[in-house]
N, C-alpha and C positions, 0 to 999 in steps of 0.2 A: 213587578219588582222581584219576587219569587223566584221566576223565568231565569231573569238576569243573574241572580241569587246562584241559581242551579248549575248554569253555565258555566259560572264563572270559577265555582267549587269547580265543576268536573272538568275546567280548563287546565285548572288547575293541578286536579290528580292525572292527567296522564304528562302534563309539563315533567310531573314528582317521576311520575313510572319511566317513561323517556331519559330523563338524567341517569337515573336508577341503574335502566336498563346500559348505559351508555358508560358507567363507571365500572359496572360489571364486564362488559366487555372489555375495555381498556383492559382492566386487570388482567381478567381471561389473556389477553393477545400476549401480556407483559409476563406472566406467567411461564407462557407456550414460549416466549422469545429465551425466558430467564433458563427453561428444561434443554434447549438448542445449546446453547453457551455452554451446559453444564455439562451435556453431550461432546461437544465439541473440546473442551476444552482436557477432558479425560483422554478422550483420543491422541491428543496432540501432548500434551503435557504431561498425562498421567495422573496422580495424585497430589502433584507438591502442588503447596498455596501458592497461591499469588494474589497480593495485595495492592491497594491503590498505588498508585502512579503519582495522584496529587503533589506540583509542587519539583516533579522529578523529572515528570515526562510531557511537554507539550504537543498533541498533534493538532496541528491543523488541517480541517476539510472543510467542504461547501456543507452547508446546509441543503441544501439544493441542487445536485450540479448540472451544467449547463448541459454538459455528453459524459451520457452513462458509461460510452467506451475510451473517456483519456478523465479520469479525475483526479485532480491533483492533491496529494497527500505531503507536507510536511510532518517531519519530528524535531522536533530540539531537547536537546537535552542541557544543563550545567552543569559545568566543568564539574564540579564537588561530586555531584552525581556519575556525572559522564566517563568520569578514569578509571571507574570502577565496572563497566561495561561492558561484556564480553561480547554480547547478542544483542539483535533486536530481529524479533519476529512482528511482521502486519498479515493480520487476520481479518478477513471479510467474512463473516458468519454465516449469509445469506449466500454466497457464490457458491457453484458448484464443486469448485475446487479449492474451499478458504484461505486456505494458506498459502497468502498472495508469494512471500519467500521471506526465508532466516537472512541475517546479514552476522556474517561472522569476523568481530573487528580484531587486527592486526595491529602491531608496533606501531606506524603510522596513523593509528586514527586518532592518536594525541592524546592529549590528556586536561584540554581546554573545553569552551563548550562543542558542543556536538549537534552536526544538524545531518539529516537528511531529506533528501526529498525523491519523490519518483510520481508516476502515473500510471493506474490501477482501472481494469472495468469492473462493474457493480452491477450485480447483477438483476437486484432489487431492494428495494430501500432496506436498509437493513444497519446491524450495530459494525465499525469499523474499530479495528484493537490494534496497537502497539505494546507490544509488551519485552521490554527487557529483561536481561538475564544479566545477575553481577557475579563480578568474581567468586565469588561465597557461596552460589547458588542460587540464591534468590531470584523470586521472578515479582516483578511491578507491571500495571496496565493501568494503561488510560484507553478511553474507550468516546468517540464520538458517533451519533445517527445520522446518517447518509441518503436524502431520495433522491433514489437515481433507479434507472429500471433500464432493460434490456442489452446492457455492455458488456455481455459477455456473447451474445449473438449476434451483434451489431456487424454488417458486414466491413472489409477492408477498405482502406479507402483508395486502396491501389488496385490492382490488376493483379492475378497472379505473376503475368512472366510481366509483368514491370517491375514488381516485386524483387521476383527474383535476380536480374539486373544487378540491384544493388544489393541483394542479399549480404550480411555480415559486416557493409559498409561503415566504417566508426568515425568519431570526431571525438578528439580529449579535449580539454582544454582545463588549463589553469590559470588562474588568477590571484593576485596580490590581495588580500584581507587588509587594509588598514584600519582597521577598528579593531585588530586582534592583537596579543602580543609579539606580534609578527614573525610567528611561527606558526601560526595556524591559519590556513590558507583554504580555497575554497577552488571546486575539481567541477566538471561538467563530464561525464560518459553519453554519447548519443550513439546507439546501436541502429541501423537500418535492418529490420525484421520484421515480417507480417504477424508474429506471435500471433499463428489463428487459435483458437481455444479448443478448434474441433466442435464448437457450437452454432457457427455458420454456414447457413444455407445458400445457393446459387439462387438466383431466385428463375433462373432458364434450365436449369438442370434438376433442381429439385435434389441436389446431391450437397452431402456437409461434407465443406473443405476439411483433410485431416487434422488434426493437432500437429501445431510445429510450433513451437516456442521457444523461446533463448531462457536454459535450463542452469544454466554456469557461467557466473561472472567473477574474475578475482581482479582486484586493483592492487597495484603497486607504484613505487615513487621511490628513487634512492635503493632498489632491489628490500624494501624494507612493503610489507602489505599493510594495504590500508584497511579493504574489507574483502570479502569472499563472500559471494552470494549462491543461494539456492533457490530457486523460484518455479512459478508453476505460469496455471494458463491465464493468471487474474490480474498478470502483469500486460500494459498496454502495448499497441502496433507503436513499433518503431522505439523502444524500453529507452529510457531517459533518466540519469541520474545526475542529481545536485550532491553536494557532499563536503563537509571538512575534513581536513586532515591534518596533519602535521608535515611541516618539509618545508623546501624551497622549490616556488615557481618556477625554479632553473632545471632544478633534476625532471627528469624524461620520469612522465608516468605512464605506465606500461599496464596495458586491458587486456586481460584474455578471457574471451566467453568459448560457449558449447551451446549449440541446440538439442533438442530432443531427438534429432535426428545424425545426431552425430559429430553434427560440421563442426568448425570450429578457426574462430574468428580472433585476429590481433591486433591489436590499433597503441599507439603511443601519440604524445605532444611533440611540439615541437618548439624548437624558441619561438619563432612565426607566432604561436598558437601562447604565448606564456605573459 
């Protein structure tokens, strides 16, 4: 009985020391994660606050995502919130190059609600940030956790020279919103680019492809802009933008990107496409 007695006690104290130990670490990691952000976010921002997001900023991601190198990120924002909007920076904490890119909005991105969306590699599970800037200066973030691991090395799913082929390849399109005030309307950008990260190895050659990635993107509709982007290597092969704006389906929207390498790509709609 004793025995039993004894066992059951010292089952029991290492169960205690195991939890213990396991709340300590938690902390420890949340810590380490919390001193990165704090890092990060001086670098990029400097000293001014920034405050929750709650209520202001919705992003969406997987909990999980299926491929580390195309994860789908939504934003919405509301209208009340949204017209007051100059920026929207997405930050990957954990990627080698976090500042996946600024989006800098124009006359045209309206003054209703606000969505965007794109696709991002992750480089390992790590915190994902939206964080707005309003007229006044202010900065707001929301912030969600991402496991996703090796999407910034993950090789292309093309060839290089098939790649190349359709290098700077575009498709616009827009679309009629009827659930909007029917002025606020919803855009597609689809870029053909291998955006290598410069993180990708041959796996015959043992050599990393260089960085090339599509570095400049500006939209417009009605010669009026919607956004102007700046982005780095965290943005996915083949860059894909969702997006609302303000305008009519009818007016020609007009894309102009740049890669890191100089080129530089133009694509517009077309009625066909409206």
């Amino acid at each position: 009985m004793r025995k039993e007695m004894t066992r059951t006690i010292a089952a029991a104290l290492l169960l205690g020391l195991a939890t213990a130990f396991g709340v300590a670490a938690s902390a420890s990691a949340q810590e380490a994660t919390n001193a990165e952000w704090l890092s990060l976010k001086k670098d990029v921002f400097g000293d001014r606050e920034i405050v929750t997001g709650e209520g202001k900023i919705e992003l969406e991601a997987p909990i999980r995502a299926e491929d580390a190198a195309t994860v789908p990120l939504t934003v919405r924002m509301p209208a009340d919130f949204a017209k007051n909007v100059t920026a929207l920076t997405l930050v990957i904490d954990k990627n080698p190059s976090p500042v996946v890119a600024t989006f800098k909005y124009g006359e045209a991105a309206g003054t209703g609600d606000r969505m965007l969306s794109t696709r991002v590699r992750i480089d390992q599970y790590s915190d994902v940030r939206a964080i707005a800037e309003t007229s006044d200066g202010k900065l707001y973030m929301t912030a969600k956790f991402v496991k996703a691991s090796g999407g910034c090395s993950a090789p292309a799913s093309k060839d290089a020279e098939e790649a190349a082929k359709s290098l700077g390849r575009m498709q616009v399109k827009t679309a009629v919103n009827k659930d909007t005030d029917g002025l606020t309307q919803e855009a597609q950008v689809m870029i053909k680019h291998p955006n290598n990260s410069g993180l990708q190895m041959d796996q015959l050659t043992g050599l990393y492809a260089p960085a090339h990635y599509v570095n400049k993107v500006e939209v417009k509709t009605g010669n009026a802009v919607v956004f102007s982007m700046e982005g780095g290597i965290s943005i996915s092969e083949d860059p894909n933008f969702r997006f609302s704006y303000r305008g009519s389906p009818s007016d020609v929207m007009a894309v102009k990107a740049e890669d890191s390498n100089g080129n530089v790509f133009e694509g517009k709609s077309t009625p066909s496409q409206s």
